[in-house]
N, C-alpha and C positions, 0 to 999 in steps of 0.2 A: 504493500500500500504506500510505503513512504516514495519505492518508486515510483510510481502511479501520479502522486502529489508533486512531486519535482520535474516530471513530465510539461507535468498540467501548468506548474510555474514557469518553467524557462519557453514553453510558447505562450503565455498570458505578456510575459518580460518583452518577446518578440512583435507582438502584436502589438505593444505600446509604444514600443519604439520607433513603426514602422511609419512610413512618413504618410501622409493625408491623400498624397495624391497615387497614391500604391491603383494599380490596374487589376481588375474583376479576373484577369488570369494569376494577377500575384497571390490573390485573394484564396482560391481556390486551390491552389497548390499550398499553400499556409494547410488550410484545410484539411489537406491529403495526408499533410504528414503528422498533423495533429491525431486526425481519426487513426492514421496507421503505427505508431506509437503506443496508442492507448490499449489498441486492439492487441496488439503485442504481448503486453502485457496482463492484460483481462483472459483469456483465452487457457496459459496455464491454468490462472486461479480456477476457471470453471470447470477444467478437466479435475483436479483436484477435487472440490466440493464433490461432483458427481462420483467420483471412484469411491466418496467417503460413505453416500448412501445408497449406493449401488447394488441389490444383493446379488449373490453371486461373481462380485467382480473379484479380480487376483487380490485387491488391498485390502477390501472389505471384511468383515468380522459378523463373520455369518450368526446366527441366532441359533437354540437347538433343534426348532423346529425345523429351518432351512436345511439346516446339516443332517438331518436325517431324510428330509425330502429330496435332497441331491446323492446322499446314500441309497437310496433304495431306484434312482434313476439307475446309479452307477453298478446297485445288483443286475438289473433289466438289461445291459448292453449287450450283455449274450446273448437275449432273447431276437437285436435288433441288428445281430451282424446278417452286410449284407452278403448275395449267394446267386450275384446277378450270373447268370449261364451269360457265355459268349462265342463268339466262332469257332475261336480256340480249342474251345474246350470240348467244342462237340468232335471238331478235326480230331481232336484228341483222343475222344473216344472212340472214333470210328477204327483208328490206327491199333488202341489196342486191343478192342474187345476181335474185331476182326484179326489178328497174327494170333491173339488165342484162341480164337473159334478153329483159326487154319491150324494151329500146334495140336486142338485136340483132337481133330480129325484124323491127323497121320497119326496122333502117339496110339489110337484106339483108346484111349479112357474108358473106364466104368462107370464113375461118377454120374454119365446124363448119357441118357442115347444118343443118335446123330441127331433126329429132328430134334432133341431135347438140348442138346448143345446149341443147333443153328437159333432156337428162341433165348435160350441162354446169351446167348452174345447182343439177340436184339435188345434184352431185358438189360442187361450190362452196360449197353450202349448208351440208353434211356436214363439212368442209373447218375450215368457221367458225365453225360450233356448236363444233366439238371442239378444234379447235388455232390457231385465232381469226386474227388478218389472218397471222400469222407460215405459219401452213400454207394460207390461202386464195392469198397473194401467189408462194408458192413454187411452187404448182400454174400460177399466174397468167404466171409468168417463163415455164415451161415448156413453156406454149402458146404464148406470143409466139416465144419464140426457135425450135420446132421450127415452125413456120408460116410463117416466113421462110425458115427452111434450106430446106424442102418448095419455097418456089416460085421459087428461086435455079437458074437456066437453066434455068426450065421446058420452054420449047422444045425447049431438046438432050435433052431427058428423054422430050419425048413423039416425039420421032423414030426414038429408038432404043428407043421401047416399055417404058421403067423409071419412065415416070412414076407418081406417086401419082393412084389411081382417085379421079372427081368432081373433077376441078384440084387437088385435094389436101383439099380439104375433108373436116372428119374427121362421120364418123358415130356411132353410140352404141358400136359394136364398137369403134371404136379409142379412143373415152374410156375406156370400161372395161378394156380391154387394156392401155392405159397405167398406167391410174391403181388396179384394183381392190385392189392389192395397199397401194398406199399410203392406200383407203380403212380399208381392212379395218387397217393400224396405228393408223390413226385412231379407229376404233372401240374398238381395243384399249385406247388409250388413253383413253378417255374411260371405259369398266368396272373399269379397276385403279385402287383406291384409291389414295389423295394420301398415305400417310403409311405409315410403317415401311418393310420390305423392297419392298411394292408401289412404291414412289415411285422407286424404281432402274428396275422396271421401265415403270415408266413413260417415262421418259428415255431409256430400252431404243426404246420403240415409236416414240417421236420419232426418233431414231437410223435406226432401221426405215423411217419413211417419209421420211424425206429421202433415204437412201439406194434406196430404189427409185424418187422421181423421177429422181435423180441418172443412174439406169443408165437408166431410158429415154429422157432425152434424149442422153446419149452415144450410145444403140445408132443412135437419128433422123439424128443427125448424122453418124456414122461411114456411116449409109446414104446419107442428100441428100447428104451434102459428098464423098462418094466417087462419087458417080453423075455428079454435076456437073463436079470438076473430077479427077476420080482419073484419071491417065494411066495407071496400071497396076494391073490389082486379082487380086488373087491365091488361091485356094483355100486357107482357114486351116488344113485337113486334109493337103496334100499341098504347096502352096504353088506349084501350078504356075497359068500365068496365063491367067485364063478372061475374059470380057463381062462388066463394067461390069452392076449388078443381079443378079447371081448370086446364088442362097441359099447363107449361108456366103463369100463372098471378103469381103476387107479390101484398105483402099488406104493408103499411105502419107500421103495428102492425109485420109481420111477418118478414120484411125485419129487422126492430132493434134487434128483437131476434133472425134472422141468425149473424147480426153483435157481437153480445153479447157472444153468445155461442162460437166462433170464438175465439173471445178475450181472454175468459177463458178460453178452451184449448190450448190455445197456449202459456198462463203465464203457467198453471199447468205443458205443456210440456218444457219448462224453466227452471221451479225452477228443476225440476227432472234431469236436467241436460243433455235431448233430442238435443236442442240446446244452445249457448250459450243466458246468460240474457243479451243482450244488444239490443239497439233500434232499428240497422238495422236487426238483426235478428227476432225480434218479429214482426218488419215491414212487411221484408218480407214473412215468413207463413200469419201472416193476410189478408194482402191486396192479395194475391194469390190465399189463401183461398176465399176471398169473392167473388173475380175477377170472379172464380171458378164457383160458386152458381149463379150468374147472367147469363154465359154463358149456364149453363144448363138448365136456364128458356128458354133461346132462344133457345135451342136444343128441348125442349120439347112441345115451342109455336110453333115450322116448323118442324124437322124431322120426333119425335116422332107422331105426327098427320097428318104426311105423311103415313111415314112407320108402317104399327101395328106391322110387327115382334121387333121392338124396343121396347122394356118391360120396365119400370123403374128399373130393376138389371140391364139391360146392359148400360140404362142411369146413373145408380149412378156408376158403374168402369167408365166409361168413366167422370164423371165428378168429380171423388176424382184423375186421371190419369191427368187430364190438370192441377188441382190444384198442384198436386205434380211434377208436368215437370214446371210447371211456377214457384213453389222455388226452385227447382234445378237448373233452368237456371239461372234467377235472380243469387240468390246463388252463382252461381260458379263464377259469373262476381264481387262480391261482397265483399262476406266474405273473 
């Protein structure tokens, strides 16, 4: 201020001295450097005052309220990272899903028949265009580990007739059975814009499809790891104890390794940055997921042995679709 005031004096000083017959341009220019002087000077001060009441600015001294309203933004950023697909990435995909489709062609694999590979690599492709290695690799876990459970004492399996049809080999019916529900989030996400309210639900659809791989390989596992070594399996309906491969029984041995395998994709979908690492997110895929697998035993112990037209394909979308609508509801109440 004291500058400001010494300003103001040595042109008031100026202007007294200046002679009578002074010209309407001298005038004017006096002016200029009067206002631009002052201005100079005013301009800090204003940026100042405003940083001092500014909430949120760097100087500011946030309140508790604040400080916990911008903590809890700062929880949400996982929720709002973006996942925009680009040309790149689809080239990308086409390059590797395609040199894998052609390696397992020639290596002959067991894992997926031929048609059941060429959809494989379509699914793959889809996978990586839209939700890039983070949703390619999670589909990726999901095949290795249910392909292994599948031929874990095969033998005992084909003796007592609950083996999986073709040595296990999966066909296009059970890619799609597994996975169409987590295609279709994928798509989802890829159509809902990257910014405002859309961008929640984007994180929504991520949410979605990790939680419906998550139920299908629990439900693979509670079936292989219960066929294999289940000592007693029991009808989820009445709980009385029926043969090992029952639509509808659960096994004690089978049901920890639907919960297990659950667990692990749902951190591996975590760390990848699928959904956010925090407790209520992990919570919720799990328990959705499992909720998920148990509701299908009961779909299997009463509708599916009602109705024959109900196949196990059209029981597994329908039961990676309720796992993925119970963390998206959840979800959206939540995160």
């Amino acid at each position: 201020m004291e500058e400001s005031h010494a300003a103001a004096f040595a042109c008031g000083h100026a202007l007294a001295n200046t002679r009578s017959r002074v010209t309407g341009m001298e005038l004017a220019l006096v002016y200029e450097r009067v206002h631009t002087a002052t201005t100079l000077i005013r301009c800090p001060l204003r940026r100042l005052r405003r940083s001092a009441v500014t909430p949120g600015h760097s100087g500011a001294r946030l309140t508790p309220r604040l400080r916990h309203q911008r903590a809890g933004r700062e929880r949400r950023l996982d929720m709002n990272v973006t996942w925009a697909p680009s040309s790149g990435r689809a080239l990308t995909a086409v390059l590797v899903n395609g040199a894998l489709w052609a390696l397992g062609f020639v290596s002959r694999q067991r894992a997926l028949t031929q048609a059941g590979l060429l959809h494989a690599a379509a699914l793959g492709t889809l996978l990586w265009a839209s939700l890039g290695w983070a949703g390619w690799t999670t589909c990726l876990l999901f095949l290795v580990i249910s392909s292994i459970a599948t031929r874990l004492k095969q033998d005992r399996k084909e003796q007592l007739g609950i083996a999986e049809k073709r040595g296990g080999a999966r066909g296009p019916e059970n890619v799609w059975g597994a996975a169409a529900v987590a295609a279709l989030c994928a798509l989802l996400h890829v159509w809902l814009p990257g910014t405002g309210a859309s961008a929640r639900w984007k994180a929504l659809a991520r949410l979605g499809f990790l939680t419906s791989m998550a139920t299908k390989l629990g439900d693979t596992l509670a079936t292989e790891i219960g066929k294999a070594y289940g000592r007693k399996t029991y009808l989820i309906t009445t709980m009385q104890e029926v043969q090992p491969g029952t639509e509808g029984a659960i096994s004690r041995e089978g049901t920890i390794a639907c919960a297990a395998g659950i667990l692990i994709l749902t951190l591996f979908g975590a760390a990848s940055r699928l959904i956010p690492f925090q407790a209520n997110a992990l919570a919720i895929c799990s328990v959705s997921a499992f909720s998920a697998t148990l509701i299908e035993s009961v779909i299997g112990a009463t509708l599916q042995r009602r109705y024959p037209w109900l196949s196990n394909e059209a029981v597994n979308v329908l039961n990676t679709a309720i796992g993925a609508v119970l963390a998206v509801i959840v979800g959206a109440l939540v995160l």
